[in-house]
C-alpha positions in Angstrom: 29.7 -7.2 105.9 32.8 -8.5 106.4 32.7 -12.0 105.9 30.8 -10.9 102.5 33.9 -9.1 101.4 36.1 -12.0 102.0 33.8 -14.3 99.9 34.4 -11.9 96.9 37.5 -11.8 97.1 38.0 -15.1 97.8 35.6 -16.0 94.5 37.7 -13.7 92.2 41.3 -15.4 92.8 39.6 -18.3 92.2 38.6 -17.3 88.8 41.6 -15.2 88.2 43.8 -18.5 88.7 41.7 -20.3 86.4 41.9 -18.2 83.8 45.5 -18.2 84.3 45.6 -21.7 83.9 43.8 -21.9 80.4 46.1 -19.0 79.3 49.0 -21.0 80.0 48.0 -24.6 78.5 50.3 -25.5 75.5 48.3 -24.8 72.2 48.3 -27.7 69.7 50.4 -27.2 66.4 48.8 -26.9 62.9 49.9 -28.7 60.0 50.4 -26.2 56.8 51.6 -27.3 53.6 54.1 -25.4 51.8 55.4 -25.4 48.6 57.8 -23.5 46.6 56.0 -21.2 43.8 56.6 -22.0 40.5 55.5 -21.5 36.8 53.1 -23.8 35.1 49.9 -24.1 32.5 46.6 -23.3 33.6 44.0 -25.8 32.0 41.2 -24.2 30.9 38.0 -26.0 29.8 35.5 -25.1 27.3 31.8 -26.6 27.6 29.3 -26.5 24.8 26.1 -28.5 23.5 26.8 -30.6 20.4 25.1 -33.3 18.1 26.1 -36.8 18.0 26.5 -37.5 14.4 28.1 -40.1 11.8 31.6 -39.7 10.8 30.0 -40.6 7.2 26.3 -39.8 6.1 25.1 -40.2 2.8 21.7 -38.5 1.6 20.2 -40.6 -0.9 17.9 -39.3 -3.9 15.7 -39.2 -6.8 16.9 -38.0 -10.0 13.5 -38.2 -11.7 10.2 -37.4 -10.7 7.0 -40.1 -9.7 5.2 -41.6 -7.4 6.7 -43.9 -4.6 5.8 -47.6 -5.6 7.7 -50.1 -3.0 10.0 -49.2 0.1 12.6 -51.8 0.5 13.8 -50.2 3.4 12.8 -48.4 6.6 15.0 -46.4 9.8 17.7 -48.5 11.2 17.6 -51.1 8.3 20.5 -52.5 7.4 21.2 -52.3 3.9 23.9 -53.2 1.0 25.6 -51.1 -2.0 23.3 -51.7 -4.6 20.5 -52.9 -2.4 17.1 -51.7 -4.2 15.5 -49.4 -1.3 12.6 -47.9 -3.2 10.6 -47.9 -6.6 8.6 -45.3 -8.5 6.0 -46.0 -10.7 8.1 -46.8 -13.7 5.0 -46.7 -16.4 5.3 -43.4 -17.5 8.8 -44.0 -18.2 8.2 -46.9 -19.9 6.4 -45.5 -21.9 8.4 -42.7 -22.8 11.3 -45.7 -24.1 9.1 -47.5 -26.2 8.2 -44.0 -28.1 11.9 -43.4 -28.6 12.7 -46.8 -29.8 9.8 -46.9 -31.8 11.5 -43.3 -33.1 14.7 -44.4 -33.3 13.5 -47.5 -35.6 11.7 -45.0 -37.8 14.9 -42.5 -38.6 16.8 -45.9 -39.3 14.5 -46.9 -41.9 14.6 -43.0 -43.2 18.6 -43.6 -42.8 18.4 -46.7 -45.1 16.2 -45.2 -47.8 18.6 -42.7 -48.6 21.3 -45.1 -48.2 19.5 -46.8 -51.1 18.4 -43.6 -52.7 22.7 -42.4 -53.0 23.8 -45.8 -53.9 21.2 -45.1 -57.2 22.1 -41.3 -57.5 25.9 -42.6 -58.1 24.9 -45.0 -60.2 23.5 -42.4 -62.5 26.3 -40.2 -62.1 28.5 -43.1 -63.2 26.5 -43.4 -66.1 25.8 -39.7 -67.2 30.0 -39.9 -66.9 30.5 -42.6 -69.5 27.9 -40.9 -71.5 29.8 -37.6 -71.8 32.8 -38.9 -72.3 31.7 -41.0 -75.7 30.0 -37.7 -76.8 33.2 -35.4 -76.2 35.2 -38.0 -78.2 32.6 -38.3 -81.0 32.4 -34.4 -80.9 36.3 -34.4 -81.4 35.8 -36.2 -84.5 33.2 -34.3 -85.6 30.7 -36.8 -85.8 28.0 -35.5 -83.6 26.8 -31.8 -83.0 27.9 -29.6 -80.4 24.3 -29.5 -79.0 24.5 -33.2 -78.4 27.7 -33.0 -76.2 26.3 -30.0 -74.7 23.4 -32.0 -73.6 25.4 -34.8 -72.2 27.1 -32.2 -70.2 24.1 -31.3 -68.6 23.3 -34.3 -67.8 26.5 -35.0 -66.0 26.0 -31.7 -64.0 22.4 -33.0 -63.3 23.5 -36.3 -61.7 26.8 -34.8 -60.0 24.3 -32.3 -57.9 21.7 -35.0 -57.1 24.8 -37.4 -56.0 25.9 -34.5 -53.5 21.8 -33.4 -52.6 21.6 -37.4 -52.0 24.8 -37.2 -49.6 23.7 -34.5 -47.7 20.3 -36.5 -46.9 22.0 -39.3 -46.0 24.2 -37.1 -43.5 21.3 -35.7 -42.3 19.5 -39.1 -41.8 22.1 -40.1 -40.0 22.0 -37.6 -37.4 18.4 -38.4 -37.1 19.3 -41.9 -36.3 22.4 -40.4 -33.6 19.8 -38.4 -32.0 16.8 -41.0 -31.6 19.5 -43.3 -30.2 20.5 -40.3 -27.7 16.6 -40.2 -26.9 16.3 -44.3 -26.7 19.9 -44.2 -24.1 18.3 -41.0 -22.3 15.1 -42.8 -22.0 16.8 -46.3 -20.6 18.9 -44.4 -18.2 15.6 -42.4 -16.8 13.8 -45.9 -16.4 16.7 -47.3 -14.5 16.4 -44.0 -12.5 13.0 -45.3 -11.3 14.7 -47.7 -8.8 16.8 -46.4 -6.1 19.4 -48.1 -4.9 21.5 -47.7 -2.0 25.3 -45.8 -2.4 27.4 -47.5 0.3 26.8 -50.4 2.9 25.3 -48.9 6.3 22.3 -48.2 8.2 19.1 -46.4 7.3 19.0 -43.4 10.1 16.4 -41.7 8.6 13.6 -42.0 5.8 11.7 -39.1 4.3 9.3 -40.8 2.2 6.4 -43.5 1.8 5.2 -45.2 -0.4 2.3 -43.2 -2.8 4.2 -40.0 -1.9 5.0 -38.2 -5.0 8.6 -36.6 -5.1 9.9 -33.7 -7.9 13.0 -33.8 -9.3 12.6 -30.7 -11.9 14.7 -28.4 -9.0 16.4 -30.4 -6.9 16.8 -33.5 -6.2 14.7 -35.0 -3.1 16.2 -36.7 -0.4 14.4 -39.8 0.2 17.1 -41.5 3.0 20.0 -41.0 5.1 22.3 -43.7 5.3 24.9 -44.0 8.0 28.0 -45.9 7.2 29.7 -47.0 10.3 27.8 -45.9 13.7 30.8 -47.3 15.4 33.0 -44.5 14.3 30.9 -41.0 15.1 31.6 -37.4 15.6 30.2 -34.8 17.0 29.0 -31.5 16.1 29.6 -28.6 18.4 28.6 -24.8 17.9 31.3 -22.5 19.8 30.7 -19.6 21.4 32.0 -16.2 20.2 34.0 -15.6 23.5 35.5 -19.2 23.8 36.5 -19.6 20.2 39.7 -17.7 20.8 40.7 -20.6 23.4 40.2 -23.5 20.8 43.1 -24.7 18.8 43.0 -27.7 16.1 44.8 -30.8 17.6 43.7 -30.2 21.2 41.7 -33.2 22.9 37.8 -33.2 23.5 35.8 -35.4 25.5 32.1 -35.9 25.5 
């Protein structure tokens, strides 16, 4: 019993001493970095989902209704102001200018007529003028009867009213011929409608027709192509949410 006794004993200075000595070993030093507090902005970032889009787009048109003849241009063609990039069927149309210059030729002939038909009238008047005035100076001298120079008076009325019934057909006429040249211009300018043309230089990004496809003008016009100008210079277009608007100021620099 003894000589267990001195073994326990013996067993706990050991440990006693070597938990002594880890107690005692220097502890390493931590680096901190400190810093004096100060005042400064606080970036804040707003993320959203956009569309890459042209800085320039042009929809291009039909201002007349038909059927799609010729393309002369698809997507990501390459095309010139003035460049011809569709036709419709220009027959109808046609048509339609022939009628009003065969119109127009008609209400110039009506125009000329009573051109002629005035130039007469006032030739008559002229004449029904000269007439009354011999009979008023005869009937001065008493050498004709009043009913004569009241007869030449009425005569004189007569022509005077068909000169200013032949002036107001020629007016007339000549509206007719204003309008039927309205109709022929109206006419031209729908023909030339019939070929659509592009606006600016740039690139076709997107083409809503083909060819045998019949658009309708009547209500709106229909958008046949989309024409970029410059895809080098493009901007995007970003939807904002409600709660992140507040943080968004004109000016302020955006990357994407």
């Amino acid at each position: 019993m003894r000589r267990s006794t001195w073994l326990a004993i013996a067993a706990a200075v050991t440990i006693a001493s070597g938990v002594g000595v880890w107690a005692l070993r220097p502890t390493p030093e931590i680096d901190v970095d400190t810093a004096r507090a100060t005042a400064g902005p606080i970036t804040r970032r707003v993320v959203a989902t956009g569309t890459v889009q042209a800085l320039t787009t042009v929809e291009v048109g039909s201002q007349v209704s038909g059927t799609i003849e010729t393309l002369g241009a698809d997507f990501n063609s390459i095309v010139k102001a003035g460049q011809v990039i569709a036709r419709l069927d220009p027959s109808l149309f046609q048509a339609a200018r022939d009628q009003a210059a065969a119109a127009l030729q008609q209400a110039q002939a009506v125009l000329q007529q009573a051109q002629t038909d005035l130039t007469g009238l006032r030739v008559a008047e002229e004449d029904a003028r000269e007439k009354f005035t011999r009979a008023k100076a005869l009937a001065d001298r008493h050498l004709i009867q009043d009913s004569d120079l009241d007869a030449a008076q009425i005569a004189l009325d007569a022509a005077i009213a068909d000169v200013k019934s032949g002036e107001a057909r020629a007016v007339q006429a000549r509206g007719g011929v204003g309008q039927a040249e309205a109709v022929v211009d109206q006419a031209a300018v729908n023909l030339d409608r019939t070929v659509i043309r592009a606006p600016i230089d740039g690139i076709v990004i997107e083409r809503d027709v083909a060819v045998g496809q019949t658009v309708a003008a009547s209500v709106q016009s229909p958008v046949l192509f989309r024409i970029a100008a410059d895809l080098r210079h493009m901007q995007v277009q970003v939807d904002i949410d409600e709660s992140d608007i507040s943080g968004v100021t004109p000016g302020e620099p955006a990357t994407f």
